[in-house]
C-alpha positions in Angstrom: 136.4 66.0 210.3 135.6 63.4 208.1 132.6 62.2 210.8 131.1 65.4 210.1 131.6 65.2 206.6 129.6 62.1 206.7 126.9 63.5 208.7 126.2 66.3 206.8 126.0 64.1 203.8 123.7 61.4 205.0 121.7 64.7 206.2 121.8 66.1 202.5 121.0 62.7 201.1 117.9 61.8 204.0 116.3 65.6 202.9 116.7 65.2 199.1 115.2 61.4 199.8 112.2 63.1 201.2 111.9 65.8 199.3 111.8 63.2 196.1 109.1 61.1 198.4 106.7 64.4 199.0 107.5 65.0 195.0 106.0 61.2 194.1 103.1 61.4 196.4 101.9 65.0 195.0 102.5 63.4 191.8 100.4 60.2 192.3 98.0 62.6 193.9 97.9 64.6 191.0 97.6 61.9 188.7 94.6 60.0 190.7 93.3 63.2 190.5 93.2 63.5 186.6 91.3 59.7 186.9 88.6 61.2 188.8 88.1 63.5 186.4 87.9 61.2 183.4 85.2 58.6 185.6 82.8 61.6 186.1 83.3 62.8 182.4 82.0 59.4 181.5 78.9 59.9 182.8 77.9 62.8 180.5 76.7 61.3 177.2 74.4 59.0 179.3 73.1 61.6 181.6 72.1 63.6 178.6 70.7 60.9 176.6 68.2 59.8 179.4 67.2 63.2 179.9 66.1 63.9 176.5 64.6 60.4 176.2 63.1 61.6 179.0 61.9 64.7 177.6 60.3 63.7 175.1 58.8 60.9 176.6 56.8 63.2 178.8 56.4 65.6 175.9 54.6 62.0 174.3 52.3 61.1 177.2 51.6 64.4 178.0 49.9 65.3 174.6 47.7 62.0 174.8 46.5 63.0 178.3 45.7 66.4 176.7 44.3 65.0 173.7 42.3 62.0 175.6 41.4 63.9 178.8 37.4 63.8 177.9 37.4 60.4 177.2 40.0 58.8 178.5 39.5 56.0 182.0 40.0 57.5 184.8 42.7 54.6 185.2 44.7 55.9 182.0 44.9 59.2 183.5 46.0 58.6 187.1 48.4 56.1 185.5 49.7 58.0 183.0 50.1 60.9 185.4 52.0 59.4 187.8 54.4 57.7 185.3 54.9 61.0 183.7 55.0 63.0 187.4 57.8 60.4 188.1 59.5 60.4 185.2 60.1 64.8 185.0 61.3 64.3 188.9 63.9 62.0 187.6 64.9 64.7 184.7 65.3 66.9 187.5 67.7 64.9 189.9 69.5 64.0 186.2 69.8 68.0 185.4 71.3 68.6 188.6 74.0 65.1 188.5 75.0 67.3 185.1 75.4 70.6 186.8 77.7 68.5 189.8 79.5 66.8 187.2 80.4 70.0 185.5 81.2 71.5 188.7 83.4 68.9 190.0 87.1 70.0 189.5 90.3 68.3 189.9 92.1 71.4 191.5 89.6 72.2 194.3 90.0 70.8 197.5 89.8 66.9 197.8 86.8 67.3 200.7 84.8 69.4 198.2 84.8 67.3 195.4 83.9 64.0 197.9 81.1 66.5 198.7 79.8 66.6 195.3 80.7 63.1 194.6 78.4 61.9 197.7 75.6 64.2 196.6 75.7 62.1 193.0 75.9 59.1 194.4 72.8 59.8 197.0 70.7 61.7 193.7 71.7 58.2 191.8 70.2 55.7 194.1 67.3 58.2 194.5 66.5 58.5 190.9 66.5 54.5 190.8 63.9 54.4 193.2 61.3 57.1 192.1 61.6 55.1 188.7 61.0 51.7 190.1 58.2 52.9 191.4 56.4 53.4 188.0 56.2 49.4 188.2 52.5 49.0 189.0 51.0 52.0 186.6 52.5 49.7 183.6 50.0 47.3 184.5 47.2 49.9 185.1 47.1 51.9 182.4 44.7 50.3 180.3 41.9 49.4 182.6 38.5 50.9 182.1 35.6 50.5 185.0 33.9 48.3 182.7 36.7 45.4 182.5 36.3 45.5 186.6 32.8 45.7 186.9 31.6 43.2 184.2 34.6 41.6 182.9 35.8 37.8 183.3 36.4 37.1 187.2 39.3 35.0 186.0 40.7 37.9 184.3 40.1 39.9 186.5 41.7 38.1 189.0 44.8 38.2 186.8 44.9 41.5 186.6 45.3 41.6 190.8 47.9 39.3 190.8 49.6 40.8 188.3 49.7 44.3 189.6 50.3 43.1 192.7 53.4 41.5 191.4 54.7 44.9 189.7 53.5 46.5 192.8 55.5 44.8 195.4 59.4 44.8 194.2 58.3 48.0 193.3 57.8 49.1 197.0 60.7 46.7 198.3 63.0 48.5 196.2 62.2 51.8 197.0 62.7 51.0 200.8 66.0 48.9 200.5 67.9 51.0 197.4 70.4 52.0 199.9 73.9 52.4 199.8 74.4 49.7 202.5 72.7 47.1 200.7 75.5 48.0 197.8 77.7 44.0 198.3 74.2 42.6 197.7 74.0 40.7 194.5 70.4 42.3 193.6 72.2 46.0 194.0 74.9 45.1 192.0 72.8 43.5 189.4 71.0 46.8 189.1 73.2 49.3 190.0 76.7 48.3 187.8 78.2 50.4 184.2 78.5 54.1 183.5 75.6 55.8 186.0 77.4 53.8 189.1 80.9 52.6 188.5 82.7 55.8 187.9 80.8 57.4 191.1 82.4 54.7 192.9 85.5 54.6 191.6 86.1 57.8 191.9 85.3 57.7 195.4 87.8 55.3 196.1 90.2 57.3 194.3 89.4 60.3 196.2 90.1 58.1 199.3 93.5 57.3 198.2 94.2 61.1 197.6 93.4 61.7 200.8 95.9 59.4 202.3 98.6 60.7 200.1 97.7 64.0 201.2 97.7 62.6 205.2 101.1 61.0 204.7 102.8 63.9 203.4 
């Protein structure tokens, strides 16, 4: 009698010890969860403040290639157009990294918010390299047919090295922004404080939810 005794108790104790487990684990879950949340509701106030920057940015350049058009260089304006071009696709990818962020909610399943997290952190490294590729027109901008025809050789040679030199990290960047270059110290350098970080930490986090969610 008493062996059975002490069976069924050691049976009672082993099922309340996992039920208290499975209790932590959702908790933790839970918890990590809640974390998530907080990294991607850091990234608000900086999302919006780019994009009206960027707004009115474009509103800016856009009313001097209005205003200039008739007698603007034809340098100014295919500069100036393909800065501001660039610069409305990034308020784009920005609008929708808002409209994921807002989406993204603890209580949905942990596969659909790693979904959404993914798609930010593919817009994010795309955004950096349409930008980086406004490089060159910086250096372009201000040219006039004239200043190449009969300026200083000397200067103008400058000017060729010079946008040369914008032109080719500008290219190299757009080709190796990748998230497998991410352990390299020039994409850490770049990409580092409140438009990558939380993306990755919440990745991680995700990643831990998942296991809690494996082991129970």
């Amino acid at each position: 009698m008493e062996d059975k005794e002490m069976i069924h108790l050691w049976k009672t104790y082993d099922k309340k010890l996992e039920e208290t487990l499975l209790f932590n684990k959702e908790v933790a879950a839970d918890i990590t969860r809640i974390k998530v949340q907080h990294f991607i509701a850091s990234m608000k106030p900086i999302k919006m403040f780019t994009i009206i920057v960027g707004i009115l940015w474009v509103a800016f350049v856009d009313t001097l290639i209005i205003n200039f058009f008739h007698v603007a260089s034809l340098f100014f304006l295919v500069s100036a157009g393909i800065q501001v071009l660039l610069t409305q696709v990034a308020i784009v990818i920005y609008l929708y990294q808002l409209i994921l962020v807002h989406q993204l909610d603890i209580d949905e399943p942990v596969l659909a918010a790693q979904e959404k997290l993914s798609q930010l952190k593919a817009s994010t490294l795309w955004v950096a390299r349409l930008l980086f590729l406004q490089l060159p027109v910086w250096t372009t901008f201000y040219l006039t047919k004239d200043m190449l025809l009969h300026g200083n050789t000397v200067l103008v040679l400058i000017q060729v090295l010079v946008t040369a030199a914008f032109t080719y990290p500008a290219v190299w960047l757009f080709l190796n922004i990748r998230y497998e270059n991410r352990e390299k110290k020039w994409f850490r350098l770049i990409f580092k404080g409140k438009e990558w970080d939380p993306i990755i930490k919440s990745m991680d986090l995700l990643r831990q939810v998942r296991e809690y969610r494996s082991a129970g």
